[in-house]
mmCIF file of the N, C-alpha and C atoms, coordinates in Angstrom:
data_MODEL
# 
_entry.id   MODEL 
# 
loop_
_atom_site.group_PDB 
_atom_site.id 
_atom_site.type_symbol 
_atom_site.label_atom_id 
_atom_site.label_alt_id 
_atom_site.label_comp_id 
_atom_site.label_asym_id 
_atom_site.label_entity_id 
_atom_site.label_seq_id 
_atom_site.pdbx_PDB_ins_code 
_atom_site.Cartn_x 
_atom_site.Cartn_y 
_atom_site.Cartn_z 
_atom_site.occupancy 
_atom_site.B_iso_or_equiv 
_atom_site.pdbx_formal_charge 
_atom_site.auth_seq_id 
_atom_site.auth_comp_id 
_atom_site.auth_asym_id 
_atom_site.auth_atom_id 
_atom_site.pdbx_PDB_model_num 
ATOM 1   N N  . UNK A 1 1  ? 57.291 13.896  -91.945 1.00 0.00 ? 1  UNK A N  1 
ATOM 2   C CA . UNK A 1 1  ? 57.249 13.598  -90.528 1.00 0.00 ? 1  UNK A CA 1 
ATOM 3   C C  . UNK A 1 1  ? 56.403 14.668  -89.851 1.00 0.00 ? 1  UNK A C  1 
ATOM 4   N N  . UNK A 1 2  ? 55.564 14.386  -89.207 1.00 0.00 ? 2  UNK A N  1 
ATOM 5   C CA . UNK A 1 2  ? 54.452 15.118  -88.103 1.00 0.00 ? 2  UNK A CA 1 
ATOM 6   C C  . UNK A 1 2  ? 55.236 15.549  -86.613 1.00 0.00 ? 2  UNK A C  1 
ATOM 7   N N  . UNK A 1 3  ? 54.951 16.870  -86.249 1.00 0.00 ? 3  UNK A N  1 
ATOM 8   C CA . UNK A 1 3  ? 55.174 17.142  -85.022 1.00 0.00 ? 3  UNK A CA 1 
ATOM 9   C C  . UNK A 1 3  ? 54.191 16.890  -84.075 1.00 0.00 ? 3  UNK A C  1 
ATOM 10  N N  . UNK A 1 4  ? 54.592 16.445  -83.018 1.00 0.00 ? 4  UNK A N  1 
ATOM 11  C CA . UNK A 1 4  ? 53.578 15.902  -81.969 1.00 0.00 ? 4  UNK A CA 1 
ATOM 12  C C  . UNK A 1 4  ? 52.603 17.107  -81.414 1.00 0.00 ? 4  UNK A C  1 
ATOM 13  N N  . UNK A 1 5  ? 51.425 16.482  -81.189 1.00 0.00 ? 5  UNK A N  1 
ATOM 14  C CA . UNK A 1 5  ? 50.099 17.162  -80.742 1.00 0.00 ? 5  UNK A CA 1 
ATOM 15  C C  . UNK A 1 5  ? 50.518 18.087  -79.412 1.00 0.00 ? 5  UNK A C  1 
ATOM 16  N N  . UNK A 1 6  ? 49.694 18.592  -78.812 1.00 0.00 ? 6  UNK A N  1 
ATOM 17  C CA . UNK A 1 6  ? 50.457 19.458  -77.702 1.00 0.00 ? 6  UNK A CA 1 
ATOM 18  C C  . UNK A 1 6  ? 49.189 18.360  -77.043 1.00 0.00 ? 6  UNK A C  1 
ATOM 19  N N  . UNK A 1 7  ? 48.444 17.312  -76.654 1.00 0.00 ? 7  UNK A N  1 
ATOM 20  C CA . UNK A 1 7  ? 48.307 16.117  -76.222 1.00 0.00 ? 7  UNK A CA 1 
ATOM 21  C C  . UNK A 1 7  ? 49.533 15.486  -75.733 1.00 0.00 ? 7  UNK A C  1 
ATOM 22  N N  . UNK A 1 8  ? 49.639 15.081  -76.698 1.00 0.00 ? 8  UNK A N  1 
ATOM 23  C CA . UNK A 1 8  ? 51.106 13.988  -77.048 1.00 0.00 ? 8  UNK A CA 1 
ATOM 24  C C  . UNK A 1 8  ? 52.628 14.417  -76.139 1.00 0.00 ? 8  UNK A C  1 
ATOM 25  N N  . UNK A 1 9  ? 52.580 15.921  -76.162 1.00 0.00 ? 9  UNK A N  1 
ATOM 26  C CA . UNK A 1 9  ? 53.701 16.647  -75.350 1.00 0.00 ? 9  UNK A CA 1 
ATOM 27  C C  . UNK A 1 9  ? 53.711 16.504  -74.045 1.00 0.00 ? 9  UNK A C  1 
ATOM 28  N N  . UNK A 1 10 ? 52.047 16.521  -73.485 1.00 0.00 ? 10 UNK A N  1 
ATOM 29  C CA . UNK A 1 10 ? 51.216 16.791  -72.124 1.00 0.00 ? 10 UNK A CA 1 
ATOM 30  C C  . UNK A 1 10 ? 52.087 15.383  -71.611 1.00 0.00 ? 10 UNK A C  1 
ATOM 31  N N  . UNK A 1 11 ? 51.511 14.201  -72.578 1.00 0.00 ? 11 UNK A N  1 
ATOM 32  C CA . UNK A 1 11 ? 51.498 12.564  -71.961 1.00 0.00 ? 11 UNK A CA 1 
ATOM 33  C C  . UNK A 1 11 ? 53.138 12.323  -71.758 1.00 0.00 ? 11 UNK A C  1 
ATOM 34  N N  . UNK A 1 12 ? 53.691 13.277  -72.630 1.00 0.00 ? 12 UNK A N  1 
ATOM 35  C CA . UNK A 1 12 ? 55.658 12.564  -72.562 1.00 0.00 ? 12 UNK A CA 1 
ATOM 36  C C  . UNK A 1 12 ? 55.959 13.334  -71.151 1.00 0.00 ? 12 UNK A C  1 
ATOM 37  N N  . UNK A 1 13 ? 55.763 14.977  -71.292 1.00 0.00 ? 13 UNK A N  1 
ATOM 38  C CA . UNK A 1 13 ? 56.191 15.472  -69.740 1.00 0.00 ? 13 UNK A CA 1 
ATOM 39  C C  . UNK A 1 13 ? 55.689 14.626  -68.603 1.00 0.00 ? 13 UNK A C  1 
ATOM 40  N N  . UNK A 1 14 ? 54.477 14.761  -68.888 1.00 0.00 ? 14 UNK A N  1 
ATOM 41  C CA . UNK A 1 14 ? 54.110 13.859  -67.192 1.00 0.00 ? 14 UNK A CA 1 
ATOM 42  C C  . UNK A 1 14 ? 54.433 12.514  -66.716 1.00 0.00 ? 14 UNK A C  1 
ATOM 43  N N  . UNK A 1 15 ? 54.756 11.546  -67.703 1.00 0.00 ? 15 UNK A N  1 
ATOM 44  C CA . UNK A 1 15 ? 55.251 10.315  -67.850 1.00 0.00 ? 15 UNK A CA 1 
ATOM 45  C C  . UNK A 1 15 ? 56.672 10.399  -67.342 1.00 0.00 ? 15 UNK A C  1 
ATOM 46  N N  . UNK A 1 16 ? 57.831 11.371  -68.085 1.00 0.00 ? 16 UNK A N  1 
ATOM 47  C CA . UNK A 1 16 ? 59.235 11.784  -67.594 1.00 0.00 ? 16 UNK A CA 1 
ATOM 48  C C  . UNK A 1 16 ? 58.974 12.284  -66.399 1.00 0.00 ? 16 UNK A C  1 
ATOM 49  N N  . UNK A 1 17 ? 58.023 12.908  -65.746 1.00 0.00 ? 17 UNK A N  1 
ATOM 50  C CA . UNK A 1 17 ? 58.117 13.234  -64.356 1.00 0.00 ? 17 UNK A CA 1 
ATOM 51  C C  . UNK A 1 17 ? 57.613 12.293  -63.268 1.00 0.00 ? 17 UNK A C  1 
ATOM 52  N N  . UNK A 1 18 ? 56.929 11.095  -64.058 1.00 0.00 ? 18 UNK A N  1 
ATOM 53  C CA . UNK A 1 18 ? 56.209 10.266  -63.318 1.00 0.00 ? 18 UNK A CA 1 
ATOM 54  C C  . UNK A 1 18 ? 57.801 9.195   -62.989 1.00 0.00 ? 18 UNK A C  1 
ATOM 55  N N  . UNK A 1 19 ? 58.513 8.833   -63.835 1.00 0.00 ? 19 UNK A N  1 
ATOM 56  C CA . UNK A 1 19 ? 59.327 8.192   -63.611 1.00 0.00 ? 19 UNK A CA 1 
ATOM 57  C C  . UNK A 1 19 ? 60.178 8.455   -62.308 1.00 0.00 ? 19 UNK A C  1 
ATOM 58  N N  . UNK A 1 20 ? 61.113 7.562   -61.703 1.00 0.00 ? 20 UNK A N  1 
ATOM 59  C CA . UNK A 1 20 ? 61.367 7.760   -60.248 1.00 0.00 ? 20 UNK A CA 1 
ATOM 60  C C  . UNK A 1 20 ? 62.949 8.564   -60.415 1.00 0.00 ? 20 UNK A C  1 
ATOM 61  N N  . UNK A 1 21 ? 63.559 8.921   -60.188 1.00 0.00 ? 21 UNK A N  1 
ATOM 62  C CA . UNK A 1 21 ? 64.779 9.457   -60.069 1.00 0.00 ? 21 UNK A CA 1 
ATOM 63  C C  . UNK A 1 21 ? 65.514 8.405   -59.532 1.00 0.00 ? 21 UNK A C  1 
ATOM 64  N N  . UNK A 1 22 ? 67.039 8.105   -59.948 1.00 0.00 ? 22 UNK A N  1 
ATOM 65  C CA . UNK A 1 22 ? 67.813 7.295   -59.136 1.00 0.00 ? 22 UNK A CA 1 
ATOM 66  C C  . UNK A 1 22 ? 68.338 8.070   -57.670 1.00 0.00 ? 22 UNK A C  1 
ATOM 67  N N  . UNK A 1 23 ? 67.803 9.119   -57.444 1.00 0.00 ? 23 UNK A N  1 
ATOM 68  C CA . UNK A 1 23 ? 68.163 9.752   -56.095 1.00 0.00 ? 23 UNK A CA 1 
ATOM 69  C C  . UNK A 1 23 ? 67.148 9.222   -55.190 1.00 0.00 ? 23 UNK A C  1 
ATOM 70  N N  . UNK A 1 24 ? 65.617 8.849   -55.378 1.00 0.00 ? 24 UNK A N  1 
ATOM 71  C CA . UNK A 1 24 ? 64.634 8.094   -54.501 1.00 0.00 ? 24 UNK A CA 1 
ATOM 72  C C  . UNK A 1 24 ? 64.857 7.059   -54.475 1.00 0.00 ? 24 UNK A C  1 
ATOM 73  N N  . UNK A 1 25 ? 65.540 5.658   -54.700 1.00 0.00 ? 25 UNK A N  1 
ATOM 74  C CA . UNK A 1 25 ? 65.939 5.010   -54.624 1.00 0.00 ? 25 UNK A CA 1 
ATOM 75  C C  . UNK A 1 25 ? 64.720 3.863   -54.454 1.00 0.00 ? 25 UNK A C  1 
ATOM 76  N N  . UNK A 1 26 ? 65.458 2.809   -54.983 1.00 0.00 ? 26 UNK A N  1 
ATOM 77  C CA . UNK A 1 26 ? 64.493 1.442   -55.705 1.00 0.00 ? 26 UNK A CA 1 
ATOM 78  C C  . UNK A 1 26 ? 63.341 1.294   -54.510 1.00 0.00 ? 26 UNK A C  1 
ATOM 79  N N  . UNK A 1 27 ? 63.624 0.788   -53.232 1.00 0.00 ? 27 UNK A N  1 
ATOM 80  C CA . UNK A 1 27 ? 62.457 1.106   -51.903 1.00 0.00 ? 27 UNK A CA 1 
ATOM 81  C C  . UNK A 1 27 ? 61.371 1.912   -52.534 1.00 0.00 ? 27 UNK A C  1 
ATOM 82  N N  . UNK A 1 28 ? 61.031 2.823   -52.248 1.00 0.00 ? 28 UNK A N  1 
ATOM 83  C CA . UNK A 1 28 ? 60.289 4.177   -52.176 1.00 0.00 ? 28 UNK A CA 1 
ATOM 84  C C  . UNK A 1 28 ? 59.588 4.083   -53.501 1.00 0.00 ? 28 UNK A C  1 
ATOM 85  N N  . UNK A 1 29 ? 60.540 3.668   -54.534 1.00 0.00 ? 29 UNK A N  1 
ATOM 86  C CA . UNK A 1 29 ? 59.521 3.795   -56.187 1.00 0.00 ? 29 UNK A CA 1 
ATOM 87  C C  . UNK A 1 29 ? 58.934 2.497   -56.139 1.00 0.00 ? 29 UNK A C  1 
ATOM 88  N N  . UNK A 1 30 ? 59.002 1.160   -55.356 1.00 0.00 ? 30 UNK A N  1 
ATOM 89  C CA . UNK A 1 30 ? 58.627 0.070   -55.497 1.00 0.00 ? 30 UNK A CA 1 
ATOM 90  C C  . UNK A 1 30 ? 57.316 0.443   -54.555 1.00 0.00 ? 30 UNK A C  1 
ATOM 91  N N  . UNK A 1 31 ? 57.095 1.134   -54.139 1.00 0.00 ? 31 UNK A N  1 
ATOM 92  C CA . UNK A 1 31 ? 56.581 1.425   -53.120 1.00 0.00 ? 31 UNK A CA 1 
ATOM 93  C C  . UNK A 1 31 ? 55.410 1.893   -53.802 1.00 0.00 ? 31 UNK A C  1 
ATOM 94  N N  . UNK A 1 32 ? 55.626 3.165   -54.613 1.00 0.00 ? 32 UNK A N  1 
ATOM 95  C CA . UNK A 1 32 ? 54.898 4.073   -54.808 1.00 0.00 ? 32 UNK A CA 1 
ATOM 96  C C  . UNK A 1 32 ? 53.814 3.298   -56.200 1.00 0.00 ? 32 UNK A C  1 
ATOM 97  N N  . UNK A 1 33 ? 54.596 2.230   -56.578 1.00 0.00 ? 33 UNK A N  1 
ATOM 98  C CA . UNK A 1 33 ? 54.444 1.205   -58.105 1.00 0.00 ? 33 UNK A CA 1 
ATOM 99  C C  . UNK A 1 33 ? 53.302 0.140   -57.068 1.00 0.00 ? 33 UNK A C  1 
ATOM 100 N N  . UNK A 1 34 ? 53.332 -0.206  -56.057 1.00 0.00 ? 34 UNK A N  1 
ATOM 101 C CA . UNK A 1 34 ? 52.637 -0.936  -55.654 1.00 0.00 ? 34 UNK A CA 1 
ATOM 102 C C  . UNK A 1 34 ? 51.153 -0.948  -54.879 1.00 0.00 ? 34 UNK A C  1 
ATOM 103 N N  . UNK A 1 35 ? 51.731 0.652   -54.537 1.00 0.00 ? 35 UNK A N  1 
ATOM 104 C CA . UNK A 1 35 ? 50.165 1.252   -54.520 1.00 0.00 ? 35 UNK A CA 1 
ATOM 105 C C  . UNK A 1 35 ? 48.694 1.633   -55.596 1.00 0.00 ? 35 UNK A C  1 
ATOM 106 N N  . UNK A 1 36 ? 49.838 1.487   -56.594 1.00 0.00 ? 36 UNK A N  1 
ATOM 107 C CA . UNK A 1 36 ? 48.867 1.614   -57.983 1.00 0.00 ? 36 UNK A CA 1 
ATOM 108 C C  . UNK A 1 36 ? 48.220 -0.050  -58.238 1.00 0.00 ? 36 UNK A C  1 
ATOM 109 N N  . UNK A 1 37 ? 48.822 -0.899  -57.937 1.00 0.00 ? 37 UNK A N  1 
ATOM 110 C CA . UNK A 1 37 ? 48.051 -2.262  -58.223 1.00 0.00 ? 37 UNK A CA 1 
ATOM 111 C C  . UNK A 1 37 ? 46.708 -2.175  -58.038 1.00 0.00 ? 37 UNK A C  1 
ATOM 112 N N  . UNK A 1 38 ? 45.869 -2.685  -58.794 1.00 0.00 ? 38 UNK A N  1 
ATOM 113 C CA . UNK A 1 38 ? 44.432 -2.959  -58.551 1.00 0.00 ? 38 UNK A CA 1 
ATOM 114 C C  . UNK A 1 38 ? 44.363 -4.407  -58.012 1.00 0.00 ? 38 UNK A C  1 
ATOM 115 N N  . UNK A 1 39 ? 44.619 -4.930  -56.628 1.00 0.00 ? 39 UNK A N  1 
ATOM 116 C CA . UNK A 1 39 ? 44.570 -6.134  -55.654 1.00 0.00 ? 39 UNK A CA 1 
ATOM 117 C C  . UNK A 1 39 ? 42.716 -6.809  -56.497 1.00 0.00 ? 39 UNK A C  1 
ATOM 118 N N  . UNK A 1 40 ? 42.447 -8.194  -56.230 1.00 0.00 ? 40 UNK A N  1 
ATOM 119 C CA . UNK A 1 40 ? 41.366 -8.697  -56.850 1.00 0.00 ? 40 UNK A CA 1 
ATOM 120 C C  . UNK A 1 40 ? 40.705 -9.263  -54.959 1.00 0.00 ? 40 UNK A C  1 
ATOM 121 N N  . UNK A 1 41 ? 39.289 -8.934  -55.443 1.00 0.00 ? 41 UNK A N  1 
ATOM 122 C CA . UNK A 1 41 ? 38.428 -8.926  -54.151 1.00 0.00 ? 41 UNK A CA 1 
ATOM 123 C C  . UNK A 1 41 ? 38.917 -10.515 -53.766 1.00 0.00 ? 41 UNK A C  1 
ATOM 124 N N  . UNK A 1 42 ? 38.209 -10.876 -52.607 1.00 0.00 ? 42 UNK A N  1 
ATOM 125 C CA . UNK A 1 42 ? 38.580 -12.183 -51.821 1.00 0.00 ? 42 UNK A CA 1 
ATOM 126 C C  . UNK A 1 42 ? 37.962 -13.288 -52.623 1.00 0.00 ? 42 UNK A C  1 
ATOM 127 N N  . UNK A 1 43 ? 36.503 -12.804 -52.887 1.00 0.00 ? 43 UNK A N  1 
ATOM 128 C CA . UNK A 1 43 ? 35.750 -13.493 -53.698 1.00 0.00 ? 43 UNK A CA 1 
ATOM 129 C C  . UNK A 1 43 ? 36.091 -13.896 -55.213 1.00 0.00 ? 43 UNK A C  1 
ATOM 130 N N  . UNK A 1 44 ? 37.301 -13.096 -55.637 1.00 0.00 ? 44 UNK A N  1 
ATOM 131 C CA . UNK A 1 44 ? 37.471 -13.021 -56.731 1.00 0.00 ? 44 UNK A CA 1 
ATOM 132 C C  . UNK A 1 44 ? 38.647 -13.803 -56.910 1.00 0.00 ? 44 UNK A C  1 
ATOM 133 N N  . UNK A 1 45 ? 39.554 -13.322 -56.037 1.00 0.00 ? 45 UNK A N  1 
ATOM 134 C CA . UNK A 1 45 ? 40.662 -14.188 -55.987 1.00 0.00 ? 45 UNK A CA 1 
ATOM 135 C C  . UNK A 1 45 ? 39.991 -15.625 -55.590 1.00 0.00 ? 45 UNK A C  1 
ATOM 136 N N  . UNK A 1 46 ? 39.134 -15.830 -54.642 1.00 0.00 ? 46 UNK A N  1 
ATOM 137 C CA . UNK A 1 46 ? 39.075 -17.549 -54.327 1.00 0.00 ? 46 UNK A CA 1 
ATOM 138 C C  . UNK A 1 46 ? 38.529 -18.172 -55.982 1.00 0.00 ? 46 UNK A C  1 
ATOM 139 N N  . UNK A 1 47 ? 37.486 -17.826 -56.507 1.00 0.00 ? 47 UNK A N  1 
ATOM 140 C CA . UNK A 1 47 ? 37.158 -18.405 -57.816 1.00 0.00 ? 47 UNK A CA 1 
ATOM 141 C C  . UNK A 1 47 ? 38.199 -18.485 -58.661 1.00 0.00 ? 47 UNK A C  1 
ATOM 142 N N  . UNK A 1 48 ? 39.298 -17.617 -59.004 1.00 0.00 ? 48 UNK A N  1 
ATOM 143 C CA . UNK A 1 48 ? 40.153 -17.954 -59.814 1.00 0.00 ? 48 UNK A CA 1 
ATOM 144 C C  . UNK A 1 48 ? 41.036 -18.667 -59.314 1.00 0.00 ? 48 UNK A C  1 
ATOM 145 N N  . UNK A 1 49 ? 41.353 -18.826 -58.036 1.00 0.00 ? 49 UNK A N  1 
ATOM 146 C CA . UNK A 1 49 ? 42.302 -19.684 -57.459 1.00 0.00 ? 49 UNK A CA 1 
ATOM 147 C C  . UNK A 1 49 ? 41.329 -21.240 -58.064 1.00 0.00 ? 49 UNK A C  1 
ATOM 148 N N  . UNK A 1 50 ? 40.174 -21.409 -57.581 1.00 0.00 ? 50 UNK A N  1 
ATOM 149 C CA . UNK A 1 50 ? 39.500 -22.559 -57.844 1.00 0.00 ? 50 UNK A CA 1 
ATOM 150 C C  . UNK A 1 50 ? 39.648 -22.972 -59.335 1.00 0.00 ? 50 UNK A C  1 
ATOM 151 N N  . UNK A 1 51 ? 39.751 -22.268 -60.545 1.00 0.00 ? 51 UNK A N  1 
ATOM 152 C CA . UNK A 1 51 ? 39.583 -22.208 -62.038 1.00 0.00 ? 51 UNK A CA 1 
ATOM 153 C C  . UNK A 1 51 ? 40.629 -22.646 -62.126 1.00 0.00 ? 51 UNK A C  1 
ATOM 154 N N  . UNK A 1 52 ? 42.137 -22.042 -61.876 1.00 0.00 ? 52 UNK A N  1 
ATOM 155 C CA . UNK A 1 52 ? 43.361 -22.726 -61.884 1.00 0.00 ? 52 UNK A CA 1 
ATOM 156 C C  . UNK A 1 52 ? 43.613 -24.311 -61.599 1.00 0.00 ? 52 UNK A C  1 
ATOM 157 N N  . UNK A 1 53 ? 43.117 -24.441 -60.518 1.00 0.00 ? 53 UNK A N  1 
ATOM 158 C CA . UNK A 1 53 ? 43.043 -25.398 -59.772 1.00 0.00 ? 53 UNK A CA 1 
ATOM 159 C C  . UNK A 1 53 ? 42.754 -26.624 -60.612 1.00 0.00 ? 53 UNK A C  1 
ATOM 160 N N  . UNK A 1 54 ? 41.544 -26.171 -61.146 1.00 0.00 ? 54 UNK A N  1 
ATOM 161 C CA . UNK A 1 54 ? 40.655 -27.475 -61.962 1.00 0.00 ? 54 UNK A CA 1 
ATOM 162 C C  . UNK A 1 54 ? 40.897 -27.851 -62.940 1.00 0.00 ? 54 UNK A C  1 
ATOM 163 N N  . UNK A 1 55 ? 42.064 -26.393 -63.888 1.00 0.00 ? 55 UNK A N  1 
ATOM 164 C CA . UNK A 1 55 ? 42.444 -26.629 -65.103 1.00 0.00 ? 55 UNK A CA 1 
ATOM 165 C C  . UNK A 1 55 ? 44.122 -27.475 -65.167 1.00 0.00 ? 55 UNK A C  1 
ATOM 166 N N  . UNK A 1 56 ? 44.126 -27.147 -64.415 1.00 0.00 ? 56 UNK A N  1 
ATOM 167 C CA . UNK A 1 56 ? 45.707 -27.879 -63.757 1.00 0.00 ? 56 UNK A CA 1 
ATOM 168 C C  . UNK A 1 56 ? 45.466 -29.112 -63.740 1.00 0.00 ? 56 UNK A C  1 
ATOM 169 N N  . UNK A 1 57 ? 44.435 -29.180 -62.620 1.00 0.00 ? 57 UNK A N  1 
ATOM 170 C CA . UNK A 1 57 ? 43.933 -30.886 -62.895 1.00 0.00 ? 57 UNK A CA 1 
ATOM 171 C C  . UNK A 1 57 ? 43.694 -31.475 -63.663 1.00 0.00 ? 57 UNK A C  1 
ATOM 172 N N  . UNK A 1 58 ? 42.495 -30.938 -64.625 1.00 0.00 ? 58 UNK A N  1 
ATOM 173 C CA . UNK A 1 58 ? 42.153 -31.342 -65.821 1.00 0.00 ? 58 UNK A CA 1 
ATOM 174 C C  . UNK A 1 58 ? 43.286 -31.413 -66.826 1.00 0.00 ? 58 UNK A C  1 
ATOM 175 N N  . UNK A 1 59 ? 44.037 -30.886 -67.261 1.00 0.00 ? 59 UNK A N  1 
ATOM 176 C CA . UNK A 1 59 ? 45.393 -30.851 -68.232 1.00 0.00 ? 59 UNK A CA 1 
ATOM 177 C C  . UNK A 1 59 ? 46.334 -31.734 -67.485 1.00 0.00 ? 59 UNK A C  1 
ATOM 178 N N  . UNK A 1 60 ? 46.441 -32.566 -65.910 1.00 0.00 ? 60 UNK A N  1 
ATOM 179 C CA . UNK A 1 60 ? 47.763 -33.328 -65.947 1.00 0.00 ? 60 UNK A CA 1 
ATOM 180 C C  . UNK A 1 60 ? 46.488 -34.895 -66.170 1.00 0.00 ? 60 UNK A C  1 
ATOM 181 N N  . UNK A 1 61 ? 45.261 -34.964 -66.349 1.00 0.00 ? 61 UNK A N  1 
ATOM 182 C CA . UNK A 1 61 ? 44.738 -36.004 -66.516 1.00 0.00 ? 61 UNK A CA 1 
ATOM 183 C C  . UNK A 1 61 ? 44.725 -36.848 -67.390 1.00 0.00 ? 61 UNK A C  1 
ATOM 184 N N  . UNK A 1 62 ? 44.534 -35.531 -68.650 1.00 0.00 ? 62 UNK A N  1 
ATOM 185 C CA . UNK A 1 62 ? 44.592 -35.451 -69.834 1.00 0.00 ? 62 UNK A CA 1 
ATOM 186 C C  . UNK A 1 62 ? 46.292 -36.059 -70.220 1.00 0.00 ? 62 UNK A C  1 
ATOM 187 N N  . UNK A 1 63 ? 46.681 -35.448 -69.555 1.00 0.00 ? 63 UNK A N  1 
ATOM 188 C CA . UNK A 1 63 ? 48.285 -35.678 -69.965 1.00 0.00 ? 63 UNK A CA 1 
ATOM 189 C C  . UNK A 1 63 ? 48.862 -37.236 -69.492 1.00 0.00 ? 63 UNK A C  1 
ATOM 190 N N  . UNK A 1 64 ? 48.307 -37.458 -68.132 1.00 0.00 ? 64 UNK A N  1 
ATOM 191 C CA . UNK A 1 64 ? 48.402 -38.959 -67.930 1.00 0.00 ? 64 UNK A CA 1 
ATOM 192 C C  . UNK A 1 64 ? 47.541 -39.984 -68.430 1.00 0.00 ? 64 UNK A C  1 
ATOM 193 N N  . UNK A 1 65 ? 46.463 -39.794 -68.796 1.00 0.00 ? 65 UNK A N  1 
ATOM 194 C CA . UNK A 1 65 ? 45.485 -40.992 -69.758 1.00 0.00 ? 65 UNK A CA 1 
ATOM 195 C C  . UNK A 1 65 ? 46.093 -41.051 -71.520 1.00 0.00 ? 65 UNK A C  1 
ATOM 196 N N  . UNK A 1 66 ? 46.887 -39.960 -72.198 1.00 0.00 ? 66 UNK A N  1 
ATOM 197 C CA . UNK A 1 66 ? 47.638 -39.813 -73.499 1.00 0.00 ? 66 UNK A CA 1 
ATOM 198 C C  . UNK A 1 66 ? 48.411 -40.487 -73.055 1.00 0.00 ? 66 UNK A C  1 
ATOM 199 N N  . UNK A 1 67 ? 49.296 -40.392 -72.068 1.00 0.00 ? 67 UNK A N  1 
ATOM 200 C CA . UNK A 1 67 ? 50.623 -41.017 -72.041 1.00 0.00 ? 67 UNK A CA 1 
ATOM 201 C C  . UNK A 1 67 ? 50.387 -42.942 -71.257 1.00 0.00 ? 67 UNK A C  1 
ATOM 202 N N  . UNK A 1 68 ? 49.209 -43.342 -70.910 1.00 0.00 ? 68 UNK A N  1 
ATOM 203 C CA . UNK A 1 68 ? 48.889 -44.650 -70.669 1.00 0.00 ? 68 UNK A CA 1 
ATOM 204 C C  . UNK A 1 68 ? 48.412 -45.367 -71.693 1.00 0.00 ? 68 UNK A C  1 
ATOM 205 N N  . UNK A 1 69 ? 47.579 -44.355 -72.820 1.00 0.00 ? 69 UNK A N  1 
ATOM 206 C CA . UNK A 1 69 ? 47.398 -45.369 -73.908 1.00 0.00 ? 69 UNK A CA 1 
ATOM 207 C C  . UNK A 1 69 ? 48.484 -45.219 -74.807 1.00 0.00 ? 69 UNK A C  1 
ATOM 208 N N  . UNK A 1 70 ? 49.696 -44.160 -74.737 1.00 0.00 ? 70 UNK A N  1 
ATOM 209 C CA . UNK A 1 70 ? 50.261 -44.863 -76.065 1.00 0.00 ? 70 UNK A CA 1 
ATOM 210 C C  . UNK A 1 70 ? 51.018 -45.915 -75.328 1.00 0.00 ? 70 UNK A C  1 
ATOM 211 N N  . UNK A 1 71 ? 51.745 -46.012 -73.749 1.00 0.00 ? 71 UNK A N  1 
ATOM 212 C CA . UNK A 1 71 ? 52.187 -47.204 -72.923 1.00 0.00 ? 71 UNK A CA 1 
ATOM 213 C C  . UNK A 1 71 ? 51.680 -48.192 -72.958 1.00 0.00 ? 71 UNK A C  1 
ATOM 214 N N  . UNK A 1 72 ? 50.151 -48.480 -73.620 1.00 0.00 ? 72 UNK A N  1 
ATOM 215 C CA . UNK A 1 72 ? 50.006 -49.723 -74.061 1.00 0.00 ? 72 UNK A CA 1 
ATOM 216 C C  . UNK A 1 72 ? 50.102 -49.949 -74.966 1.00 0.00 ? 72 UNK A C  1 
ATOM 217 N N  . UNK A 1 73 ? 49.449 -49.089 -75.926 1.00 0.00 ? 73 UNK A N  1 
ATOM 218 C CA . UNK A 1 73 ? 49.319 -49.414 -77.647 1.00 0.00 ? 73 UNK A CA 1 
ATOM 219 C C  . UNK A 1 73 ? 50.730 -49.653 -78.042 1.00 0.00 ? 73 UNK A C  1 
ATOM 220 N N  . UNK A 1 74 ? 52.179 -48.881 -77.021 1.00 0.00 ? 74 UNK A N  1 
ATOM 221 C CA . UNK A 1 74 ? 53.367 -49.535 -77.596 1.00 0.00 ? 74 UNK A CA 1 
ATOM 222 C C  . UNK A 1 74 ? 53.406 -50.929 -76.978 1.00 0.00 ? 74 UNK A C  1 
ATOM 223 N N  . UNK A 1 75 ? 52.980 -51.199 -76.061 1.00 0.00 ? 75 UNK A N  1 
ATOM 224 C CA . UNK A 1 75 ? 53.060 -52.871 -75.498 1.00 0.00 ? 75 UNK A CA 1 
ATOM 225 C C  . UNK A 1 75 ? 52.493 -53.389 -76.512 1.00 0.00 ? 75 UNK A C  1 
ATOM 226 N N  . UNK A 1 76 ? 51.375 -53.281 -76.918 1.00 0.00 ? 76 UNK A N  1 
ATOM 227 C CA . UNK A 1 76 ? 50.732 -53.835 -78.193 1.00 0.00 ? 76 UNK A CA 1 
ATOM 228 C C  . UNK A 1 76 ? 51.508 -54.397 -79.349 1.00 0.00 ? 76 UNK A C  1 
ATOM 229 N N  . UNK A 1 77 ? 52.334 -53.351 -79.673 1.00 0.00 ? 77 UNK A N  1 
ATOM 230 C CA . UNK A 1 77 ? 52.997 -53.369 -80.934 1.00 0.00 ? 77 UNK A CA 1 
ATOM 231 C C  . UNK A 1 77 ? 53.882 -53.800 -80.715 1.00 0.00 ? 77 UNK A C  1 
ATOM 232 N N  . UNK A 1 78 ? 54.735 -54.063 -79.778 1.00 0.00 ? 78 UNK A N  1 
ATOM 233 C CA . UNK A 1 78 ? 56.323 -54.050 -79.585 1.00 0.00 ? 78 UNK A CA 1 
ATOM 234 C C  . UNK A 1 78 ? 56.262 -55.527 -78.297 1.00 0.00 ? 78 UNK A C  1 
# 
């Protein structure tokens, strides 16, 4: 078994200190967690909103033209 790098020591202290204390309470660390988000530009968000959009569409089309031909092909058969 290997003892950890004095790297490796650096990343655990600052991580244990990065964590919030239950004395700051859930508010304040949700807080501090939400300032770190990287938010997506306007432009960026509208195109992926649009990509969703189309693939959503495209997959319930898909899903309703499968489910009309086997509704006939069972009329067919049956």
């Amino acid at each position: 078994m290997t003892s950890p790098t004095s790297e490796e020591t650096t990343d655990l202290s600052e991580s244990a200190e990065a964590e919030p204390t239950r004395k700051s309470g859930f508010l304040p660390a949700t807080y501090e967690e939400l300032k770190l988000v990287v938010w997506p530009s306007r432009q960026q968000l509208f195109s992926e909103s649009i990509a969703v959009i189309l693939m959503v569409s495209l997959s319930a089309a898909v899903i309703a033209a499968v489910s009309r031909f086997y509704s006939w092909a069972s009329s067919q058969i049956f």
